[in-house]
C-alpha positions in Angstrom: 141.1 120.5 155.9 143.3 123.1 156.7 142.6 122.7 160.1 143.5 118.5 159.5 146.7 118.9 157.7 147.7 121.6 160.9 147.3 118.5 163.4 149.2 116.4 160.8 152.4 118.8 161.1 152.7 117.6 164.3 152.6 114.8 164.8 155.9 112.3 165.7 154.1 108.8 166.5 150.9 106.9 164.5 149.1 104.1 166.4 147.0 101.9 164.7 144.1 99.8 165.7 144.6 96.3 163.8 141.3 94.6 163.5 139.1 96.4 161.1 141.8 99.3 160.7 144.9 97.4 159.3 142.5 94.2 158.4 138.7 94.7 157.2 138.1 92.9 160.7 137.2 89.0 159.1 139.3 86.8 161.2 139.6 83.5 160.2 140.3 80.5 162.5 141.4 77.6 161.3 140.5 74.0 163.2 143.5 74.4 165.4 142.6 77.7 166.0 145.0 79.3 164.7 144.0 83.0 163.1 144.7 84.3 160.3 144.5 87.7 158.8 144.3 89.5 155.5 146.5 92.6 155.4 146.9 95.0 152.8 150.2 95.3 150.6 149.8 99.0 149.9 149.2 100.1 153.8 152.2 98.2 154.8 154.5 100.2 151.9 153.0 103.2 153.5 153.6 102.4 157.4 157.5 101.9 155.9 157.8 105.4 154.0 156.1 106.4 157.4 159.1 105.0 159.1 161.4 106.4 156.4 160.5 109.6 156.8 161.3 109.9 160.4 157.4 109.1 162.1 157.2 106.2 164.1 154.5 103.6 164.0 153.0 101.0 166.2 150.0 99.2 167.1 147.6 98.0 170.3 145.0 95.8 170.0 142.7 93.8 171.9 143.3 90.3 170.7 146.9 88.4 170.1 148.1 86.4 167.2 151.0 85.3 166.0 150.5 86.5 162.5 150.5 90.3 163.7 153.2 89.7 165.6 155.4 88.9 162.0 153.5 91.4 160.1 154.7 94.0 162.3 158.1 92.2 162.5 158.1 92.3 158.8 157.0 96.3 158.6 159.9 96.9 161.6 157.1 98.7 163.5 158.4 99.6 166.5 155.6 99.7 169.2 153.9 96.2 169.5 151.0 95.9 171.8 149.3 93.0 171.9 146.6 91.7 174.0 145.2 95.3 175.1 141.3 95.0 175.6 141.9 98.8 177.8 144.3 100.5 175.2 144.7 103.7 177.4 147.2 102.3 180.2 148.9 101.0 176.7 149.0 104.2 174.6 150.3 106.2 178.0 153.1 103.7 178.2 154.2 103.9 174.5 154.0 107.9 175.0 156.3 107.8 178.0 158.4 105.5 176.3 158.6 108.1 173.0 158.9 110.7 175.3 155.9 112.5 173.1 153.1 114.2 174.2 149.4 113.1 173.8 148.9 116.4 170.8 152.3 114.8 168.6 149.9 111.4 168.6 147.3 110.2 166.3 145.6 106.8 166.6 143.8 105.4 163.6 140.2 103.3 165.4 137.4 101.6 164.2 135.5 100.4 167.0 133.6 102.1 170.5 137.3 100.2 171.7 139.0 102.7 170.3 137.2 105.9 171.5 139.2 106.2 175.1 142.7 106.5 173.3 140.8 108.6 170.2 139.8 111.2 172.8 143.3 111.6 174.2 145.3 112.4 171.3 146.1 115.1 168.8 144.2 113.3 165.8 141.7 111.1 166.2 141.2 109.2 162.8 138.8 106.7 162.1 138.3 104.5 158.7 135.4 105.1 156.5 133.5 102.3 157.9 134.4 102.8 161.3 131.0 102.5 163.9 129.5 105.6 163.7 130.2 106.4 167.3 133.7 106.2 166.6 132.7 108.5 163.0 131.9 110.8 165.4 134.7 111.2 167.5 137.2 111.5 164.7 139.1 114.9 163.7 139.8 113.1 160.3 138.1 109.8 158.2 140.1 107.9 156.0 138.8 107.6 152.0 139.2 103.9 152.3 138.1 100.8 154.8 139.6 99.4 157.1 142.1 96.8 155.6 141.9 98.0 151.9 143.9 101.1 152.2 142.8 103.2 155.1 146.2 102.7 156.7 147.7 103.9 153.5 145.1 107.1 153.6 146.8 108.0 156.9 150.2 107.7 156.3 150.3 109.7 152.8 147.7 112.7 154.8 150.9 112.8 157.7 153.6 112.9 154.9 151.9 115.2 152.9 151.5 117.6 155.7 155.0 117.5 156.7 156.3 117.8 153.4 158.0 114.6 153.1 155.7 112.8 150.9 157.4 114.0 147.5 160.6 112.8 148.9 159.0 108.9 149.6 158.2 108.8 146.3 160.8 110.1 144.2 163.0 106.8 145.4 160.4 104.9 143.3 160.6 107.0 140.2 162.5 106.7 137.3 165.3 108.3 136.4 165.1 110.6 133.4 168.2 111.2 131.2 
């Protein structure tokens, strides 16, 4: 673990995955076909103390849809990528944009998808019930699923690490007298 929370120190950017990382992966189309998605309350509080305490966070993923569009919106994420079935040409871009380097990244997968990007950066973490190739590939696995508070898992493992987690909180707590 030591050897986990080491990479964690370092890194400055976390990219998630979104299907089956930040949602359990059920996508449900309606008869228009319009999608919609299930997202969990206490990964997005955690992507915004993420924020907060001076990480940036985005996404790529392989399909489109309006309702990750204003999730992320809503979360001020600030690396949207949409529509990526090759996420590498995506992460490299968002890299270049930070002006980071691949070791200051993780990426949180689920799917074989997810594996090119997963090799590349500085932790590789997958959710607990991730594909086992992708298992396998992974520094780090979340406690939780995808979509029921593996996001979460990530972001409180990053802010532990650098010491900024007690400092998240505390804004939450009450004050004693």
């Amino acid at each position: 673990m030591r050897e986990i929370l080491e990479k964690a120190a370092q890194i400055r950017l976390v990219l998630f995955d979104v299907d089956g990382v930040l949602t359990d992966g059920t996508l449900f189309v309606g008869d228009n076909g319009e999608e919609y998605k299930a997202f969990y309350a206490r990964d997005g509080l955690g992507m915004v103390m993420l924020q907060r305490s001076g990480i940036d966070v985005g996404i790529i993923t392989a399909r489109t849809s309006n309702v990750v569009k204003f999730r992320m919106e809503s979360l001020k994420i600030k690396y949207v990528r949409q529509g990526q079935i090759e996420k590498l040409p995506a992460f490299e871009q968002i890299c270049q944009e930070a002006g980071l380097a691949a070791e200051q990244v993780a990426y949180v997968g689920d799917d074989v998808i997810d594996l090119p990007v997963m090799q590349k950066v500085g932790l590789a973490i997958a959710v607990a019930d991730a594909h086992p190739l992708v298992l396998g590939q992974a520094h780090w696995v979340t406690e939780k699923n995808g979509g029921h508070g593996a996001a979460r898992d990530v972001c409180e493992l990053i802010m532990q690490a650098q010491k900024t987690w007690d400092a998240q909180v505390q804004q939450f707590m009450p004050v004693h007298h």
